[in-house]
C-alpha positions as CSV (number, residue, x, y, z in Angstrom):
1,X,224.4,97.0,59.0
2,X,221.9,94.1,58.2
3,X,219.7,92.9,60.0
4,X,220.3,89.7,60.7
5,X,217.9,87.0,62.1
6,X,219.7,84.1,63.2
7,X,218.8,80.3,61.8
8,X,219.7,77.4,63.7
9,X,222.5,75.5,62.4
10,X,222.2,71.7,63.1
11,X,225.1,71.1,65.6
12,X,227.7,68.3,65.6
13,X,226.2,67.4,68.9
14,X,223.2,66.0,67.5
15,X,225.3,63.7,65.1
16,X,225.4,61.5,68.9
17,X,221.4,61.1,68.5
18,X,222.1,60.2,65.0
19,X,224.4,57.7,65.4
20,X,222.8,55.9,68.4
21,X,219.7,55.9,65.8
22,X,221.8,54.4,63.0
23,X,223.3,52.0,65.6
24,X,220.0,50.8,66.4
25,X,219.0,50.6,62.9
26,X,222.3,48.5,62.3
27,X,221.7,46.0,64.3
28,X,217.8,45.6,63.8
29,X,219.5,44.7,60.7
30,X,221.8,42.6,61.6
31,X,219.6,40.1,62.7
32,X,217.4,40.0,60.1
33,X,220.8,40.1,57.2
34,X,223.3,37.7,57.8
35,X,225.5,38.9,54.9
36,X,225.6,42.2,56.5
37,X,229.6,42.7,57.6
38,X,230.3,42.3,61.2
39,X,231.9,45.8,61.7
40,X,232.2,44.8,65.1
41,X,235.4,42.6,64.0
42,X,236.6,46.2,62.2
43,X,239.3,47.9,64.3
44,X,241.9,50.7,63.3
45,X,245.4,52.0,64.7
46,X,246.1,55.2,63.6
47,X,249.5,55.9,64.3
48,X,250.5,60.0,64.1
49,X,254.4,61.3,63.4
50,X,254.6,64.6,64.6
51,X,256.4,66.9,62.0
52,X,257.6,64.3,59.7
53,X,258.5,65.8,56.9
54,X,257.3,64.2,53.3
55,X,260.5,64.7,51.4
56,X,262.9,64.0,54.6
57,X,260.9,60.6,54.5
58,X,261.2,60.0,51.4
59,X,264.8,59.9,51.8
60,X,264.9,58.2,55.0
61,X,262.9,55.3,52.8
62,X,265.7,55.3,50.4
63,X,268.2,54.9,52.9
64,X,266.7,52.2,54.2
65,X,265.8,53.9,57.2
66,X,261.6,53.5,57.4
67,X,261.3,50.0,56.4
68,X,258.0,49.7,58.4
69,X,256.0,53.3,57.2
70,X,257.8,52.4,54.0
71,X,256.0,49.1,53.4
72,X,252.9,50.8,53.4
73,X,251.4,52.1,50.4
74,X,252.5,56.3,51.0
75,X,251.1,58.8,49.0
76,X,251.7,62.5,49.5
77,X,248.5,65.1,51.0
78,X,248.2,68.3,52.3
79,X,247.2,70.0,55.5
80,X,246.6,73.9,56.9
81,X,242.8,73.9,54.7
82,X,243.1,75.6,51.9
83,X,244.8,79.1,51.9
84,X,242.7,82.3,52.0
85,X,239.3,80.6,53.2
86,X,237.5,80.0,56.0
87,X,239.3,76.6,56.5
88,X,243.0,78.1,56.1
89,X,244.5,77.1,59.9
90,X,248.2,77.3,61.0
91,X,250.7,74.2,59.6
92,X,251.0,73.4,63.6
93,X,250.0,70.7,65.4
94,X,246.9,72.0,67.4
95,X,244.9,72.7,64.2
96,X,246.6,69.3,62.7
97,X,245.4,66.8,65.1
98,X,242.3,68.0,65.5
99,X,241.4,67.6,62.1
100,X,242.7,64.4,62.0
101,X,240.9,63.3,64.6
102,X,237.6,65.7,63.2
103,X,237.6,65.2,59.3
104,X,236.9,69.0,60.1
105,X,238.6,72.2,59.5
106,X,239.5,75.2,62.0
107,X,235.8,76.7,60.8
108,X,234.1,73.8,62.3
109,X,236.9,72.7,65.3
110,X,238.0,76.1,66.2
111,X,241.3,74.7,67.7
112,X,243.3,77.7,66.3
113,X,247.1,77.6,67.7
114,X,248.3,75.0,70.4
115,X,247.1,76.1,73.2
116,X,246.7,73.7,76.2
117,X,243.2,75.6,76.4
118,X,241.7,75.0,73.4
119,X,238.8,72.5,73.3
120,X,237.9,71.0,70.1
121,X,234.2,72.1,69.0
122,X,233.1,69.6,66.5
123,X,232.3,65.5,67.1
124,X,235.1,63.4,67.1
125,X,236.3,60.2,65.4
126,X,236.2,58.6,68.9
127,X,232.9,60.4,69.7
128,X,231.1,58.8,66.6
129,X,232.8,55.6,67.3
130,X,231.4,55.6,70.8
131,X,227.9,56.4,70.4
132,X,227.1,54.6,67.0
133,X,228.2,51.3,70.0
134,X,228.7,52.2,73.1
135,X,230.6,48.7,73.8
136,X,233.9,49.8,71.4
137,X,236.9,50.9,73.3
138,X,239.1,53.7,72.0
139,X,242.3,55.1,73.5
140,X,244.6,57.9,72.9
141,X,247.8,57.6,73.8
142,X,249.9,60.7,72.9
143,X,253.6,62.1,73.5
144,X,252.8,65.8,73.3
145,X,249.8,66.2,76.0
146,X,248.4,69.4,74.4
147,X,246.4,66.4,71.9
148,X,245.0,65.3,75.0
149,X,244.0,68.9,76.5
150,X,241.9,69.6,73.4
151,X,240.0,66.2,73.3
152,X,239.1,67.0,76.8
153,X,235.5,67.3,76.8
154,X,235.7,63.7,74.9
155,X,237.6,61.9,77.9
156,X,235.5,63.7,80.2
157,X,232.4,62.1,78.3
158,X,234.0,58.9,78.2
159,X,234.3,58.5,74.8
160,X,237.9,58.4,74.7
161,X,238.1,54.9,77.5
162,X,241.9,54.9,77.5
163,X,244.1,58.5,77.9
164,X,247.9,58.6,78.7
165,X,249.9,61.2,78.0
166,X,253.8,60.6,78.0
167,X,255.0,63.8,78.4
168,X,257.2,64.0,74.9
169,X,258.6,60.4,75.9
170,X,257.7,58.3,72.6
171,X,258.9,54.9,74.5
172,X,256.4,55.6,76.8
173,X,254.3,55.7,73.7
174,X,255.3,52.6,71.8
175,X,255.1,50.6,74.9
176,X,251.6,51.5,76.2
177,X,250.1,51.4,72.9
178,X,251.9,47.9,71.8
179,X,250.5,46.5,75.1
180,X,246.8,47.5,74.4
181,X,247.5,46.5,70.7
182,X,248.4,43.1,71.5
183,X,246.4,42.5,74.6
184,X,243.9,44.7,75.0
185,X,240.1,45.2,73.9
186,X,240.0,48.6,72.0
187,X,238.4,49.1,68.4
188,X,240.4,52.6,67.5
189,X,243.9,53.2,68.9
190,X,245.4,56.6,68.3
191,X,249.5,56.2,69.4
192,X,251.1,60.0,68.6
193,X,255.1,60.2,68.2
194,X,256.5,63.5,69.0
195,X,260.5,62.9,68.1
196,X,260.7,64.3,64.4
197,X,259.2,67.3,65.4
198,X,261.4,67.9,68.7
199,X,264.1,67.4,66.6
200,X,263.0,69.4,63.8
201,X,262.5,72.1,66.0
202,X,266.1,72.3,67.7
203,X,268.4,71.4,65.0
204,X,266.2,71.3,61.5
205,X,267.0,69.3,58.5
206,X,270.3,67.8,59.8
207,X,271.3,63.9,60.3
208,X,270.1,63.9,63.6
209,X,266.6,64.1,62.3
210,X,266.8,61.6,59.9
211,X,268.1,59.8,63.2
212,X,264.8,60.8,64.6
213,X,262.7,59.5,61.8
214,X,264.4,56.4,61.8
215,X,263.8,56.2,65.4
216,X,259.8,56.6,65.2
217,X,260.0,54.3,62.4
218,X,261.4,51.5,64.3
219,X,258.9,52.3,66.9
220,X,255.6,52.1,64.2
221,X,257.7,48.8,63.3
222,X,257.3,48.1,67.3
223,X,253.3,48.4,66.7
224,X,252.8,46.6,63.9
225,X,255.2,43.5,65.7
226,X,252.2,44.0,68.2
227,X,249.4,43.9,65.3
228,X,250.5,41.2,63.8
229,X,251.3,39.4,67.1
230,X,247.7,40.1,67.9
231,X,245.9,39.0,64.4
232,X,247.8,36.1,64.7
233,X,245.5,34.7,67.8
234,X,243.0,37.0,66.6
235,X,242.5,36.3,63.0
236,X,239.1,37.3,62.7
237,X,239.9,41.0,63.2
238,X,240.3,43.5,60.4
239,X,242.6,46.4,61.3
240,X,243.0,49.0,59.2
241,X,246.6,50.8,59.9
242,X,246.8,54.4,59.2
243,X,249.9,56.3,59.8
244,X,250.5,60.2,58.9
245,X,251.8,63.8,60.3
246,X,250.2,66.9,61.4
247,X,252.4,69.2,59.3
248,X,255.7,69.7,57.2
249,X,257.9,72.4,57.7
250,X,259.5,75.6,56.4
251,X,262.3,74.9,54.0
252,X,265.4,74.8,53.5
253,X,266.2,74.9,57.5
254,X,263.6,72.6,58.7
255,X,263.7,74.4,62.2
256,X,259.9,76.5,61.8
257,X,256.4,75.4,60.4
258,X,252.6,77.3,60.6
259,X,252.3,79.4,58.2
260,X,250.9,78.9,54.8
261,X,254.0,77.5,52.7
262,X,254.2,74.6,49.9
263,X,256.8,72.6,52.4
264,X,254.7,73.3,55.4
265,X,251.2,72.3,53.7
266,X,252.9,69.1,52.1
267,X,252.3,65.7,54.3
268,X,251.6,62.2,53.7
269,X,248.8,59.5,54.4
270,X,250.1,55.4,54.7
271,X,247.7,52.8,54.4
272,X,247.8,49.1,55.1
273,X,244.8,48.4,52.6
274,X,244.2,49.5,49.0
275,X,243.3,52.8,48.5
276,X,240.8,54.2,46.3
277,X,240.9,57.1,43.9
278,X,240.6,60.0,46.1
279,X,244.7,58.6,47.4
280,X,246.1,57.2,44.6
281,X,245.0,59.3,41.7
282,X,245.0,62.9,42.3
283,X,243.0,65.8,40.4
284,X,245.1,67.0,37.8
285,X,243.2,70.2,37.8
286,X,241.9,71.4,40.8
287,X,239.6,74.5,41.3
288,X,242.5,75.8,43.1
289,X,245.7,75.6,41.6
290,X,248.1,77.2,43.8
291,X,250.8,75.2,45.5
292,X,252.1,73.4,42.3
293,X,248.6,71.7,42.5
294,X,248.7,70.4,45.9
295,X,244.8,70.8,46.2
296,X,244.4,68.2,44.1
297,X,245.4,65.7,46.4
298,X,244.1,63.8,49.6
299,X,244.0,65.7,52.7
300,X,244.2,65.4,56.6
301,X,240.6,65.8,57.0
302,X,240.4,62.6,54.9
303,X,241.7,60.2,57.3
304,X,238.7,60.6,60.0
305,X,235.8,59.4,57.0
306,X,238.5,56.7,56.2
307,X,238.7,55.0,59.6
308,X,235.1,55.7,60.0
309,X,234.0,53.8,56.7
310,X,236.4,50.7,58.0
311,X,234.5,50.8,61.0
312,X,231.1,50.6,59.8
313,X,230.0,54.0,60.9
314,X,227.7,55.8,59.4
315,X,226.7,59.6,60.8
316,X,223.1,60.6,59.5
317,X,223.0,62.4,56.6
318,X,221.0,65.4,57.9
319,X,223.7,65.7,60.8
320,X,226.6,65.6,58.4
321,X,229.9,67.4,59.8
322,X,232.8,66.1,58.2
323,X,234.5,67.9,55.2
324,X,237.2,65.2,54.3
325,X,236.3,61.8,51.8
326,X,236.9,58.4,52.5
327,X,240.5,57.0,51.5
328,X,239.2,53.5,50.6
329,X,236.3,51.9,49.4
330,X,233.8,53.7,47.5
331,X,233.4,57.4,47.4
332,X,231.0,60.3,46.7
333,X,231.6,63.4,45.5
334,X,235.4,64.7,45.3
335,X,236.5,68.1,46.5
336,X,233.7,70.1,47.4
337,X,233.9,73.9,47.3
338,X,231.9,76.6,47.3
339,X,231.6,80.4,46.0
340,X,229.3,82.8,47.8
341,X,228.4,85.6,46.5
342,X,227.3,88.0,49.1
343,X,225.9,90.8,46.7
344,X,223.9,88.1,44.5
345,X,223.0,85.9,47.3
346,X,223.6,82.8,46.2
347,X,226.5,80.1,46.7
348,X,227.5,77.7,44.1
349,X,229.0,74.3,44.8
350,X,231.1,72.7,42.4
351,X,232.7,69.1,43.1
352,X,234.3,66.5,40.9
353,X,231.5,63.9,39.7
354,X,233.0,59.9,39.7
355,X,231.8,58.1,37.5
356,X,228.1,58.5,36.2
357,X,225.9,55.6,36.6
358,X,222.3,57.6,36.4
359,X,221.7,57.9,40.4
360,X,220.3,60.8,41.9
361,X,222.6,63.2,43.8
362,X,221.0,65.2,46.9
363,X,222.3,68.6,48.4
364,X,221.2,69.8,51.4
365,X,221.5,72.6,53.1
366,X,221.8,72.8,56.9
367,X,220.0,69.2,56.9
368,X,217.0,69.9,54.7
369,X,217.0,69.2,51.0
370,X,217.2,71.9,49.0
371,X,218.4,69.9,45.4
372,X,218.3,66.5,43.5
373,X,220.2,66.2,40.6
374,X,222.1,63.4,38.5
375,X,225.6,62.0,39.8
376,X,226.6,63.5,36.2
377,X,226.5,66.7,37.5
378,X,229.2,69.3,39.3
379,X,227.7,71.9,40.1
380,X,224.5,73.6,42.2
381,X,223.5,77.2,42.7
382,X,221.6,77.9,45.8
383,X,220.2,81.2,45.7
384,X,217.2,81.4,47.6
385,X,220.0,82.0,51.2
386,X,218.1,82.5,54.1
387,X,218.5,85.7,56.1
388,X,221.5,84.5,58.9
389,X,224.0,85.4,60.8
390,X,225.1,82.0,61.0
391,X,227.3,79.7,58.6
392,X,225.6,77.3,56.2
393,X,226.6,73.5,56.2
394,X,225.9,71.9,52.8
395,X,226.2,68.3,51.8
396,X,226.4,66.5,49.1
397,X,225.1,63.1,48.8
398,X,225.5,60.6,45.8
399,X,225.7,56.5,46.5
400,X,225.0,57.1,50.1
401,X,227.9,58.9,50.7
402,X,228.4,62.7,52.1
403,X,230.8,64.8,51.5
404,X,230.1,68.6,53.6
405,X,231.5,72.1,53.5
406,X,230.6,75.0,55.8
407,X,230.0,78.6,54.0
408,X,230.2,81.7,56.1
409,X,227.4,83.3,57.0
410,X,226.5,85.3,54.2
411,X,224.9,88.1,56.4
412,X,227.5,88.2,59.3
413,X,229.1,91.2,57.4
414,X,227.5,94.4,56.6
């Protein structure tokens, strides 16, 4: 057995200190730049559809059946990490939300099934919202509880100002959360819609579901009545609209989802605003080509950099957490792996460069620097790997923007 000494991984936890620091930076700057953005006026509604199937939707939207998740622009992504690594989690909705509402995978949240019990282990979207200024209001108004359960420590914290859970009753949901849409005070408003999923569960792919689809998509129509009822004597707000699933499920049935399938990994991300390349222009070629070459697209852990970009909030660098890349705007690197080699003791990154404009690129490892490069390049070999028991969290900086993945720790076994 080795013997392993144990090297402190930066926690999530201190990305609070961070972000209070950035927050304070922020608006020392603020006042001093008056063509910085007021990200104050920056507000999202991300809208979840439990177990809404991609294709099923797809069909629903030709039938004229999801006018409202139709209008957005809807491109397809994946979920469950990718298969065989340290991020591969079950195609359920424990594991789902949570990195959703993370940008993380199961390595980092450690929400593993859906179990009431579970408490998620990394920081938050409405975490980071909250502490990078305190004065934001976030809610999260859910139809299956168990979303609620694992954000616990997060309400308890007060970071999450408005919690309901409806008990599986999605009016409940669309009510509550158009009211707070229209007439309340919050910056980030999670509404979650359970239906497709109940359905899906007791009688699979059968018209009854693409009754319940068309159902949850009148109620998302029900929102966005309340969004635009809201702009309309608010017009100096700039929501950005997100709406996606946790999961698909097990074909041809529909009935089943969790384990590691093409149909169950297969999901969708909709957008109100344009979307960069990361959405609309998938990698042809990724490192990983199982699953017709679904890695190539935009995942679920890609939504919580997305609403966190809209929102003007920036986690420090050296406290970086989140494995996903923003969905609009302008991006870093693109999907970040890693290969460690236990025997050799090294790890190599590889990502996919955008386009070179001769600025530096910065990896670190575990929040120190440990690599400058060009944004040309794709690839870094770290082999100088401390002696640990711990994982490692690298990041990858180019333009500003991080991009992280967590590598196991490479003496934990032996």
């Amino acid at each position: 057995m080795s013997n392993c000494s144990k090297v402190l991984l930066l926690p999530a936890r201190l990305g609070v200190l961070a972000a209070i620091l950035f927050s304070a930076s922020t608006y020392a700057q603020n006042q001093l730049a008056s063509t910085v953005p007021d990200y104050s006026l920056h507000k999202t509604l991300l809208i979840g559809v439990d177990g809404m199937q991609y294709e099923k939707l797809q069909q629903a939207i030709q039938d004229a059946m999801a006018p409202n998740i139709g209008g957005l622009t809807l491109a397809k992504s994946y979920v469950g990490g990718v298969a065989g690594s340290t991020t591969q989690q079950g195609t359920n909705s424990g594991p789902g939300w949570t990195t959703i509402l993370t940008g993380a995978w199961v390595d980092r949240h450690q929400v593993k099934s859906n179990s009431n019990g579970l408490r998620n282990q990394t920081t938050s979207l409405f975490e980071y919202i909250k502490t990078a200024a305190e004065q934001r209001r976030t809610a999260s108004i859910v139809s299956w509880n168990t979303i609620n359960h694992n954000l616990a420590n997060d309400i308890e914290k007060g970071y999450i100002d408005l919690a309901v859970m409806c008990d599986d009753k999605d009016m409940c949901v669309a009510d509550k959360a158009s009211y707070e849409i229209e007439y309340g005070q919050h910056d980030f408003i999670f509404a979650h819609f359970d239906e497709p999923d109940l359905v899906g569960h007791s009688q699979g792919f059968t018209p009854p579901y693409q009754t319940a689809i068309q159902g949850v998509d009148y109620q998302v129509g029900q929102l966005l009545t309340a969004l635009e009822n809201r702009q309309n004597s608010h017009p100096e707000e700039n929501w950005l609209v997100i709406v996606t699933p946790d999961h698909g499920r097990e074909t041809p049935a529909g009935h089943n989802h969790g384990a590691q399938t093409l149909s169950e990994k297969t999901t969708f991300i909709a957008l109100n605003k344009a979307p960069n390349e990361q959405l609309s222009a998938p990698i042809k070629d990724p490192v990983n080509p199982e699953f017709d070459g679904l890695y190539g697209y935009a995942s679920q852990a890609d939504i919580a950099p997305t609403i966190l970009a809209h929102m003007g909030v920036q986690p420090v660098v050296e406290q970086y957490v989140i494995d996903g890349t923003p969905l609009i705007g302008p991006m870093g690197v693109r999907h970040l792996s890693h290969r460690l080699d236990t025997q050799a003791r090294s790890v190599t990154l590889n990502w996919r460069p955008v386009k070179p404009r001769g600025e530096a690129l910065t990896v670190y490892r575990n929040g120190v620097i440990i690599g400058t490069l060009t944004d040309a390049a794709s690839e870094f070999v770290d082999s100088a790997l401390p002696d640990t028991c711990e994982p490692l969290n690298y990041t990858v900086v180019t333009r500003g923007l991080p991009v992280s993945v967590l590598v196991p720790a490479p003496d934990k076994a032996g």
